[in-house]
Steps between C-alpha positions, in 0.01 A plus 500: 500500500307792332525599165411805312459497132451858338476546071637868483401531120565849469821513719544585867800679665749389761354790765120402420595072515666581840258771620194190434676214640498752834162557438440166523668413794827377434744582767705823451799295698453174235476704198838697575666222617435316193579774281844548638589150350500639160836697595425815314664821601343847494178527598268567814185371638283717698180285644222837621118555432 
């Protein structure tokens, strides 16, 4: 197992966290899969250079 330790001291949002973890090669399939387990309503992911 990999893992990926990041200090954000001045803050980072939710589009730039996802948009670096794609960057960085995390699978687009993986990372929506896991974020449909936190069960939240009302928003839309659209994966595009």
């Amino acid at each position: 197992m990999k893992i990926l330790y990041y200090d954000c001291f001045s803050g980072i949002t939710g589009d730039m966290n996802l948009g670096a973890l794609i960057d960085l090669g995390v699978d687009k399939q993986y990372l929506l899969k896991e974020l449909l387990k936190m069960n939240i309503d009302g928003y839309k992911i659209e994966i595009k250079k």
